[in-house]
MMTF fields as JSON, N, C-alpha, C and O atoms, coordinates in Angstrom:
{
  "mmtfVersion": "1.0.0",
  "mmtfProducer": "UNKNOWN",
  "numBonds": 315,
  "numAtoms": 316,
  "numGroups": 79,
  "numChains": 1,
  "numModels": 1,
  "chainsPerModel": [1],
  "groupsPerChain": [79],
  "chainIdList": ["A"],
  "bondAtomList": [4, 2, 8, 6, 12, 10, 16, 14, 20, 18, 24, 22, 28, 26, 32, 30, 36, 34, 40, 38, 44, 42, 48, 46, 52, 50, 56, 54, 60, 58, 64, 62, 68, 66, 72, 70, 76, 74, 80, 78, 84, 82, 88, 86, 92, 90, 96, 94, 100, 98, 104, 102, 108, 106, 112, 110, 116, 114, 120, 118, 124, 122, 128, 126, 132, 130, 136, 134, 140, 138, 144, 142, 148, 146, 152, 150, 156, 154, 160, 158, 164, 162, 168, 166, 172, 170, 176, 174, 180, 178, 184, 182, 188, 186, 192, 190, 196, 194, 200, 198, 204, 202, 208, 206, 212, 210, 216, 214, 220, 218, 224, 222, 228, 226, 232, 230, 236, 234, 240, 238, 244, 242, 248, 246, 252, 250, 256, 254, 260, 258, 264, 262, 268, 266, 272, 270, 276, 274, 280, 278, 284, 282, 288, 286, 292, 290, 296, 294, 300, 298, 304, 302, 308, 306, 312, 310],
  "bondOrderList": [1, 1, 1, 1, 1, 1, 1, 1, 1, 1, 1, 1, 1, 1, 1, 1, 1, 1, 1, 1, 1, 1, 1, 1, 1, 1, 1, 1, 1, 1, 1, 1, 1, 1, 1, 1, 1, 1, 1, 1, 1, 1, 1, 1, 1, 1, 1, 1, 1, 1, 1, 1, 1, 1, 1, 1, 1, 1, 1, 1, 1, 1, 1, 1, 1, 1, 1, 1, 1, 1, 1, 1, 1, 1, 1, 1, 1, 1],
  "groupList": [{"groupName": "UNK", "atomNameList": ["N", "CA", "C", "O"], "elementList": ["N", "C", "C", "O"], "formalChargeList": [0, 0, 0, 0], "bondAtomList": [1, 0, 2, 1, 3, 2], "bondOrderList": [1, 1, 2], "singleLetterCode": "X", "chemCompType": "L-PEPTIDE LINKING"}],
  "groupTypeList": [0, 0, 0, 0, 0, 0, 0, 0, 0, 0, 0, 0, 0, 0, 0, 0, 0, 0, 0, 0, 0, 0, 0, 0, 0, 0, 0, 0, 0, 0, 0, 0, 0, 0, 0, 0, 0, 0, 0, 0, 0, 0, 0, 0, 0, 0, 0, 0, 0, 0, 0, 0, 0, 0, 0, 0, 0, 0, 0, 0, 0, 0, 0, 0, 0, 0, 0, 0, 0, 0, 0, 0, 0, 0, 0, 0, 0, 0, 0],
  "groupIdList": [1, 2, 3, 4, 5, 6, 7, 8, 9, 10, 11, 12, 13, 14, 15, 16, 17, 18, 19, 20, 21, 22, 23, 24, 25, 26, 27, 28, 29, 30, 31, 32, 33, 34, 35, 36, 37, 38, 39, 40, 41, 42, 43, 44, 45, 46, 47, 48, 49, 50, 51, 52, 53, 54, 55, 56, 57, 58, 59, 60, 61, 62, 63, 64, 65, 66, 67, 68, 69, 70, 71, 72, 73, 74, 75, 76, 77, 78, 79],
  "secStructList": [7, 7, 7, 7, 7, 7, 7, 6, 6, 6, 6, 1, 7, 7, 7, 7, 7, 6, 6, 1, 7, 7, 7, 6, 6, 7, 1, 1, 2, 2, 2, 2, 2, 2, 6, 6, 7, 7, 7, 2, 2, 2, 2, 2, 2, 2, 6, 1, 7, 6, 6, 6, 6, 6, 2, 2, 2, 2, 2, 2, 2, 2, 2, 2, 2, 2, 1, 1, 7, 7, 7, 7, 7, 7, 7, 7, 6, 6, 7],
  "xCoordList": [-11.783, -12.158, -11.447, -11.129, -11.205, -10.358, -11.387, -12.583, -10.514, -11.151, -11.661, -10.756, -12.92, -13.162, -12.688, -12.466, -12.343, -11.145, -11.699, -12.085, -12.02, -12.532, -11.986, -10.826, -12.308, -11.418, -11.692, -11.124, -12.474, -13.172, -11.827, -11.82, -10.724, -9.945, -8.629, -7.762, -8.639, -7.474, -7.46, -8.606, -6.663, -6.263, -6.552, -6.696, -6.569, -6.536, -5.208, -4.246, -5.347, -4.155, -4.61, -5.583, -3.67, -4.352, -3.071, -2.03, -3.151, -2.226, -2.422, -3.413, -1.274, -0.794, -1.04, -0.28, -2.39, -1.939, -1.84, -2.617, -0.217, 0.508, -0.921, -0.969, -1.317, -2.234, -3.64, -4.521, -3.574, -4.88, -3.782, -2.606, -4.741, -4.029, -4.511, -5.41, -3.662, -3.678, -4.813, -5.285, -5.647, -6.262, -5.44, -5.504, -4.792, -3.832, -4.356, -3.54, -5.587, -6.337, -6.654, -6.944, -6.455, -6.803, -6.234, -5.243, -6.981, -5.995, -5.108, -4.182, -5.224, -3.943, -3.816, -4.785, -2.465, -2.074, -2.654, -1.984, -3.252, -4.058, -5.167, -5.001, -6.197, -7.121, -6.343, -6.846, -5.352, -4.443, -4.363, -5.022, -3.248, -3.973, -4.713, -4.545, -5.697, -7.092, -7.601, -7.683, -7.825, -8.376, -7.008, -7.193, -6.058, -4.854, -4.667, -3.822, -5.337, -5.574, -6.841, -7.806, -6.15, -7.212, -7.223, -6.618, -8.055, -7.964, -6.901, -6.7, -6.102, -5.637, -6.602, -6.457, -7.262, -8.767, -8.655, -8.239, -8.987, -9.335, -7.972, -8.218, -6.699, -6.051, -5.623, -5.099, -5.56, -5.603, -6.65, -6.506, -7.714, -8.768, -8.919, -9.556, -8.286, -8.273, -6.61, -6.385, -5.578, -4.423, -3.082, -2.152, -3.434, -2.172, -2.605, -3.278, -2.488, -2.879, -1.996, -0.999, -2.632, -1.351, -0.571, 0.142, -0.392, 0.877, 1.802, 2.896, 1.561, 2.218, 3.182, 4.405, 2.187, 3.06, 3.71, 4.312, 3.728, 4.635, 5.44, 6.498, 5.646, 6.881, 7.736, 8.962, 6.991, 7.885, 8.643, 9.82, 8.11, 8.759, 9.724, 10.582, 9.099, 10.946, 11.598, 12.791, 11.412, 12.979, 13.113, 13.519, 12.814, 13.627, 14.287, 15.441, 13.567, 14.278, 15.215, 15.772, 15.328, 16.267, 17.412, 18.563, 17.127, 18.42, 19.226, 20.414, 18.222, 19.011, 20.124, 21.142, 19.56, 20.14, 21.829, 23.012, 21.278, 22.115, 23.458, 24.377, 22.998, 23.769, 23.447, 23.925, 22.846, 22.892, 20.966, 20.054, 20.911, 19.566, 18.895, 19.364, 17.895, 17.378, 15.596, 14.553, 15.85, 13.887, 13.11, 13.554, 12.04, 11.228, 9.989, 9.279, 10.19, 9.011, 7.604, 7.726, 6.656, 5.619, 4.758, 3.634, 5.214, 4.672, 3.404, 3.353, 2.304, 0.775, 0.716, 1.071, 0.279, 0.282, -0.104, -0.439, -0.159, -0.4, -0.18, -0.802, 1.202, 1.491, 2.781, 3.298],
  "yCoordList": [30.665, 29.299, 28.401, 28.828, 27.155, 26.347, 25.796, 25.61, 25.517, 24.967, 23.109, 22.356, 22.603, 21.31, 20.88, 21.617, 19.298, 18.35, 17.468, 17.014, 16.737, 15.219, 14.223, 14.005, 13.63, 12.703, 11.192, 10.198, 11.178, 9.942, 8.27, 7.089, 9.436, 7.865, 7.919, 7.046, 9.052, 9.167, 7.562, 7.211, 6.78, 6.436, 4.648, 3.628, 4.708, 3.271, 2.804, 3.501, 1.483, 1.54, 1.502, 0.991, 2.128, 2.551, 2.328, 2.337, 2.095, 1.453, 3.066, 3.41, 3.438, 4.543, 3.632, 2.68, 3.915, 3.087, 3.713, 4.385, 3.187, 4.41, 4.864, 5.789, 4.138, 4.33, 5.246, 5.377, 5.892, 6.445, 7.89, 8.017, 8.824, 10.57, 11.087, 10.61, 12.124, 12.887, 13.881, 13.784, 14.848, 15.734, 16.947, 17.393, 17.535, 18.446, 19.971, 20.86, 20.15, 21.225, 21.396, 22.404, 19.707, 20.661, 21.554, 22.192, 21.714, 22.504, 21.925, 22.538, 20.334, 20.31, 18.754, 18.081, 18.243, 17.459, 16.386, 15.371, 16.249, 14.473, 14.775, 14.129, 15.713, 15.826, 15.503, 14.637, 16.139, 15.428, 14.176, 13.497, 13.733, 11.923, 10.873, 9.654, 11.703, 10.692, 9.659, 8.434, 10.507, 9.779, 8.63, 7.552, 8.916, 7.556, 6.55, 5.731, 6.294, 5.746, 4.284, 4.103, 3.319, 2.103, 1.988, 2.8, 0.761, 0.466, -0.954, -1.793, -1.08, -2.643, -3.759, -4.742, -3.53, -4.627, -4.783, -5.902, -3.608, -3.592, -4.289, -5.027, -3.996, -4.264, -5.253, -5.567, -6.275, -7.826, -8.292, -9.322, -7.517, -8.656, -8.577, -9.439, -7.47, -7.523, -7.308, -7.467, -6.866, -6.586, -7.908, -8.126, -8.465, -9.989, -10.315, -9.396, -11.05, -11.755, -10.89, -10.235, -11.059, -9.967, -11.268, -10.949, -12.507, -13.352, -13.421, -13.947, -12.992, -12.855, -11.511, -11.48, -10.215, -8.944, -8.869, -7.806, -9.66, -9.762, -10.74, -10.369, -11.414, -12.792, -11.792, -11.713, -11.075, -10.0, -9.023, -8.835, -8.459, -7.469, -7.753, -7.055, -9.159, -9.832, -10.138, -9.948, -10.532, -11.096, -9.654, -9.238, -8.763, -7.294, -6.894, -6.526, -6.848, -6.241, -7.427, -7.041, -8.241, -9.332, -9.507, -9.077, -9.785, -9.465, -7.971, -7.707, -7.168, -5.75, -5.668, -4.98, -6.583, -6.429, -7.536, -7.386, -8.263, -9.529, -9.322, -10.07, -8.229, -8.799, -9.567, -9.467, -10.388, -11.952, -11.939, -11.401, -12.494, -13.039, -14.016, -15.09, -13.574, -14.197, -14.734, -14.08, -16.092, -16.507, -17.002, -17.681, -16.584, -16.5, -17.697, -17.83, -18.518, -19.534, -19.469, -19.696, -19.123, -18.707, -19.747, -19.886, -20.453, -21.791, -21.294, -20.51, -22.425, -21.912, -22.711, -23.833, -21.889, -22.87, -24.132, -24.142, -25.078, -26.561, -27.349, -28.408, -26.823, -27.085, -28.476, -28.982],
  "zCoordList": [12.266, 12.534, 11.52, 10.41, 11.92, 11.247, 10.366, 10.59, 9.057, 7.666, 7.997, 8.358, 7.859, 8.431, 7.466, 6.505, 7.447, 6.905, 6.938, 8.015, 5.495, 5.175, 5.931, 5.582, 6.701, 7.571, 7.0, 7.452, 6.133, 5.538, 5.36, 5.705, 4.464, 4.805, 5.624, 5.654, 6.254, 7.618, 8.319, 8.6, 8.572, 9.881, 9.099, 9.774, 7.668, 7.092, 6.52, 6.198, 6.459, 5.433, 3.683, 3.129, 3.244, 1.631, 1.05, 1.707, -0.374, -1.087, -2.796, -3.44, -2.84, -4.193, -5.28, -5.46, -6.285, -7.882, -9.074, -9.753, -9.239, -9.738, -11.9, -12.711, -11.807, -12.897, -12.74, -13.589, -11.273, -11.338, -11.403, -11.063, -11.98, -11.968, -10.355, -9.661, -10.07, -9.109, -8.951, -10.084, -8.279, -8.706, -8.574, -7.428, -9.255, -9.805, -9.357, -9.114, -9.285, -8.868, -7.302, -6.658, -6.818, -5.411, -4.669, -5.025, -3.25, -2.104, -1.544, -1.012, -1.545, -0.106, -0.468, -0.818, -0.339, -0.873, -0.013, -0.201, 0.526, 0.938, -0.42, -1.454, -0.327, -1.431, -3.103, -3.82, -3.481, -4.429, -4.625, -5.413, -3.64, -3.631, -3.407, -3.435, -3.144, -2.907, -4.266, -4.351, -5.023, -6.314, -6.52, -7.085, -6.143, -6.404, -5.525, -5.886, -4.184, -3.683, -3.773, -4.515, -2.45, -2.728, -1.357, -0.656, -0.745, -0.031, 0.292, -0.586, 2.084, 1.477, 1.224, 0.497, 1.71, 1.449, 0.585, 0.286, -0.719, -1.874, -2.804, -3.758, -2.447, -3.135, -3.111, -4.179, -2.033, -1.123, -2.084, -2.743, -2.159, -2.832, -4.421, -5.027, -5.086, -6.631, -7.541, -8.741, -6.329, -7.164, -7.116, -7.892, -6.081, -5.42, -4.04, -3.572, -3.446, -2.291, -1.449, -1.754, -0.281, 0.883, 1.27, 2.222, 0.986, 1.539, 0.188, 0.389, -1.126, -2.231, -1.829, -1.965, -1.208, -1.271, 0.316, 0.47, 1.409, 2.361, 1.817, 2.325, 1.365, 0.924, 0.018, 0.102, -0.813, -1.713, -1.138, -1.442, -0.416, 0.195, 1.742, 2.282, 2.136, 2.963, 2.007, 2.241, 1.006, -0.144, -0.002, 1.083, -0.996, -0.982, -0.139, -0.356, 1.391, 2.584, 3.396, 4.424, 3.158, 3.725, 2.083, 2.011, 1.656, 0.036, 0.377, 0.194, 0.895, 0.523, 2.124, 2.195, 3.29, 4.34, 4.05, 4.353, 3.55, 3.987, 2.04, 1.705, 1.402, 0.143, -0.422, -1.552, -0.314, -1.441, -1.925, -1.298, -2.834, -2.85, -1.948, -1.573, -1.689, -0.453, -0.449, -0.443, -0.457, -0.851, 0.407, 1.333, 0.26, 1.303, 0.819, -0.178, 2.217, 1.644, 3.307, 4.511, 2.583, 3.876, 4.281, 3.798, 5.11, 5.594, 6.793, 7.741, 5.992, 7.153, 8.808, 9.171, 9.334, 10.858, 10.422, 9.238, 10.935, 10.509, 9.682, 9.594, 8.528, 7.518, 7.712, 6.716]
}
């Protein structure tokens, strides 16, 4: 019979912080990185705003496409 499997944070989005340790002892590498994990909720609401870390990460991926430096300004509907 197959071994049952914590499914607790399957199927979220979760964010790696690189300051928490791994559990080095477990069996199977999702259990490993669990303890290094957050939630995006969690990290939206205590590590940078999620319109700070999408504006960041189009400059990166539009700079790295286009060659040049490239700034991203995130204008709100009704602005």
């Amino acid at each position: 019979m197959a071994k049952k499997q914590d499914n607790e944070l399957r199927g979220g989005n979760y964010f790696r912080m690189p300051d928490r340790e791994e559990d080095k002892n477990a069996e199977t590498y999702w259990d490993r990185i669990k303890p290094t994990l957050i939630t995006a909720e969690e990290y939206f609401n205590t590590v940078e705003p999620q319109e700070e870390w999408y504006r960041r990460h189009e400059e990166k991926a539009l700079s790295e496409f286009y060659g040049v430096p490239i700034t991203v300004e995130l204008v709100k509907d009704g602005a």
